[in-house]
C-alpha angles and dihedrals in degrees: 000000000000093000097048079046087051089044092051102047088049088057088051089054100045086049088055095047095045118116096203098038115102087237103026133097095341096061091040095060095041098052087045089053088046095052100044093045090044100055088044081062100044087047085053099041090055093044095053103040083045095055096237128172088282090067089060091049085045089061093037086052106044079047108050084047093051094044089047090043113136144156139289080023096062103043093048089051087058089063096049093060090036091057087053093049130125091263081032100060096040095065089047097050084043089059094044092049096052084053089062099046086048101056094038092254097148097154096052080043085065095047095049086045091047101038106041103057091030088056093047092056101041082054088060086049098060094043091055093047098049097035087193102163127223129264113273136218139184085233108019118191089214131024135208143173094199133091120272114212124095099037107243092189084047098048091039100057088044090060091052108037090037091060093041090052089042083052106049096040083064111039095043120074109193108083107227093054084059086050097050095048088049096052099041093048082052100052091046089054094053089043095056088046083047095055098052088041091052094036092050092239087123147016109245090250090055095062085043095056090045088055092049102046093049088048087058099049097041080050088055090037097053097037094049088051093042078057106058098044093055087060104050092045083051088060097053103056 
């Protein structure tokens, strides 16, 4: 009886781990991204809305920026969050978008249409739901009448660049192609939250709860296509 409940349970564990199975590698990895990245955010969210001892690095931080604040740096900084704007990230997803249809990516095509505007407005949900304001100064670089936790330019820009780099690790098969898209996508994500964090748009935990967030959502939007292609290819064999 112990040894069929061990063999089973083996079994359970190789299907899981399994990078062809509907339900293998591909959801593992995804529900393990979703949970880690969830419970960054939830940790965020408490300690913010209980004023704990991030909230006093959040205000050192937006003021040491601002009072270090200097050109070229600023206004390049502007463009940065003016690239990842609402307008911004339309014509990039539009771009992106294009790419897909061109290559015959539809699945990745679905991913970019379901998890893009679904992201954005679960991002207005949270805010709404937080109402954390931004930080203020007597002469702001930047000013805004929405709410500022979690980051939208952050999460938005996760979502994105999070899906092109998924995208491109799997569909490229030299290394260090995988590596530099990694990286680069990286690096374009940290560069947009530092840009809301240096402009005073945001509190660093606000763009850290944006990235995290949107972590967490692109983990549930790509898993659940994965999914279903998976599925229908499975049909057809």
């Amino acid at each position: 009886m112990e040894h069929q409940i061990f063999n089973k349970f083996v079994r359970f564990i190789e299907a899981r781990l399994s990078p062809s199975g509907e339900f293998g590698l591909h959801l593992t990895l995804g529900l393990a991204l979703l949970l880690v990245s969830g419970a960054i955010f939830g940790d965020l969210a408490e300690d913010v809305m209980g004023k704990e001892a991030i909230t006093v690095l959040d205000l050192q931080v937006a003021h040491w920026f601002h009072a270090h604040a200097f050109e070229p740096l600023t206004s390049f900084m502007l463009g940065v969050s003016w690239v990842h704007t609402g307008y911004g990230m339309a014509v990039l997803v539009a771009a992106l978008g294009w790419y897909f249809w061109r290559v015959k990516a539809r699945y990745w095509l679905l991913a970019l249409l379901v998890a893009v505007p679904t992201g954005a407005a679960l991002n207005v949900a949270l805010k709404y739901y937080f109402q954390r304001t931004r930080p203020v100064f007597d002469d702001p670089l930047v000013t805004l009448a929405t709410y500022s936790f979690p980051s939208g330019h952050a999460a938005a820009s996760t979502v994105f660049y999070g899906l092109l780099a998924s995208y491109l690790v799997i569909a490229r098969p030299h290394w260090h192609v995988r590596l530099g898209t990694a990286v680069g996508c990286s690096l374009m994500v940290l560069l947009v939250a530092f840009s809301r964090v240096y402009l005073g748009a945001h509190f660093m935990s606000d763009v850290l709860a944006g990235m995290a967030e949107s972590v967490a959502w692109l983990a549930v939007c790509i898993t659940a296509i994965s999914t279903l292609r998976r599925r229908r290819e499975g049909r057809t064999v």
